[in-house]
N, C-alpha and C positions, 0 to 999 in steps of 0.2 A: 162861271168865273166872275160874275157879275161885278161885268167894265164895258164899261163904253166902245171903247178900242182896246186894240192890243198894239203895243209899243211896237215889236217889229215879230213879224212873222219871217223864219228863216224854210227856205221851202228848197226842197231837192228832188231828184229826177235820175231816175236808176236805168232807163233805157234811153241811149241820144236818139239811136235809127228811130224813133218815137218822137216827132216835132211837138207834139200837143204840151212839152214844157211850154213852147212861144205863147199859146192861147190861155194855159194854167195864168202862166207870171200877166197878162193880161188882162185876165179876170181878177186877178189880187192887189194890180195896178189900178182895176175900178173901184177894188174896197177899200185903197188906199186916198181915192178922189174922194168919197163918201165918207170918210173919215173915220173907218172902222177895222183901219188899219193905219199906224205911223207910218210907221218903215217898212218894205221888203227888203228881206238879203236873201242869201243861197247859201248851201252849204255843198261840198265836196265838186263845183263845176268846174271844168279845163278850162283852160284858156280860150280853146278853139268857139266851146258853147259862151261864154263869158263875153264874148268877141258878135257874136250872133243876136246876143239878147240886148246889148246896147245900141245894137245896131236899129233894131227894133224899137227903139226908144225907149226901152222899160229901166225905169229907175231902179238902181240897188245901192245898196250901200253898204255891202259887206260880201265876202265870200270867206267863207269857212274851209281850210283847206287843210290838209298831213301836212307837216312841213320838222324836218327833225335834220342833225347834224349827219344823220345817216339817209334819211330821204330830201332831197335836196330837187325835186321839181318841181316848185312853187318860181323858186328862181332861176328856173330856163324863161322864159315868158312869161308869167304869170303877172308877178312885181312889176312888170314895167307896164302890164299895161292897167293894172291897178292904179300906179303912179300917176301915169297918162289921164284915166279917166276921172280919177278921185273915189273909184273905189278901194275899201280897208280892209285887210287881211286879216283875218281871225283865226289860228293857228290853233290843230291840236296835235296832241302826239310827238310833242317838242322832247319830250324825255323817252317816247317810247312804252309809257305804260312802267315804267319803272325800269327796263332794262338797260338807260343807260344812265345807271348811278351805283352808287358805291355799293350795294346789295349785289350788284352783279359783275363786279368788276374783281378781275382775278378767277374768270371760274369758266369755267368748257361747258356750255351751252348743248352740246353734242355728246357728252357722257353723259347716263342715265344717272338721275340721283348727286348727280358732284355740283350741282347750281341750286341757287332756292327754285322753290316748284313751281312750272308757268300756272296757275291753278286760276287763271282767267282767262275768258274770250280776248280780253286786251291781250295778254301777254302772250298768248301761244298766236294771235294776229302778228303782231313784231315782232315775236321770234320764225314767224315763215317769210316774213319779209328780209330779214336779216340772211337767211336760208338761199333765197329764191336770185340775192341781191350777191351773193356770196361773201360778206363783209364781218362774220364772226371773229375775224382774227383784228379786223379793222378797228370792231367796235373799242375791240380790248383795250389795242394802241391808243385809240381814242379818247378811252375813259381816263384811262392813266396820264395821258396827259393833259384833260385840264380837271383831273384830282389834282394833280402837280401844280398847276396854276392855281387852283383854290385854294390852296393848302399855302400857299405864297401870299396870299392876300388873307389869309384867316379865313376862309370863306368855305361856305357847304358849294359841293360839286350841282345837282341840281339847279339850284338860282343862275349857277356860271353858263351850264347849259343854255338855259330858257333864254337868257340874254343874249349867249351869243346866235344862237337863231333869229332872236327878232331883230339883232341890229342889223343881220344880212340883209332882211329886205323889205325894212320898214314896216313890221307888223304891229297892228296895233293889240295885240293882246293874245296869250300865248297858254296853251292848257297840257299840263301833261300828257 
């Protein structure tokens, strides 16, 4: 890559019953003292881990988390104690991978071939989240109304989305 440092290394951890994140983000915490590293963040941590590693002293500065009109657990806990600490929320999946916009509004998700084709890992991921969450009837409602609102303001449904997600809970930046 030939650089000095790296601006911020975002680092994750697929098993909790597994403590050795605490010694990982440690050891990234010394390549951050050494200055061959900016920033650490995290990507995809609870609240509960999130709660654990500050407690620890380990500096972060972001958590990268799902956060969408239809998955809404960022803000049980999460936001507040992002707020609380000064850590920033980095949001993806705010649109769902495309299924919640105008491409897919008006269409049965659950009849073969009557919706465009989930024809990515993204999109067959939130359409089993949608499945699992039981909210396909929801989504519909959902879309149509704020198409309805966009459509009020001249505005594309998408943007309407993203915004209204990040104003819920103070996110600073937001990725389909």
């Amino acid at each position: 890559m030939d650089v000095s440092s790296l601006d911020m290394l975002q680092f994750h951890w697929w098993d909790y019953s597994n403590r050795g994140y605490l010694d990982a983000l440690k050891h990234l915490n010394d390549l951050k003292e050494e200055g061959k590293i900016k920033t650490v963040a995290l990507t995809n941590f609870d609240t509960e881990r999130l709660q654990i590693i500050l407690e620890n002293g380990i500096p972060v500065v972001s958590n990268q988390v799902q956060h969408s009109l239809v998955d809404m657990r960022p803000q049980q806990k999460m936001a507040e104690l992002c707020q609380l600490t000064g850590v920033k929320l980095i949001t993806y999946g705010t649109v769902m991978g495309g299924l919640l916009s105008e491409k897919f509004l008006d269409t049965n998700l659950s009849i073969p071939f009557s919706a465009p084709p989930l024809n990515t890992p993204s999109l067959q991921k939130y359409k089993r989240a949608c499945r699992s969450m039981i909210i396909e009837p929801f989504c519909q409602d959902e879309l149509a109304l704020y198409r309805h609102c966009a459509e009020r303001r001249d505005k594309e449904l998408r943007p309407r989305l993203i915004r209204q997600c990040v104003q819920l809970i103070g996110v600073v930046n937001a990725f389909r």
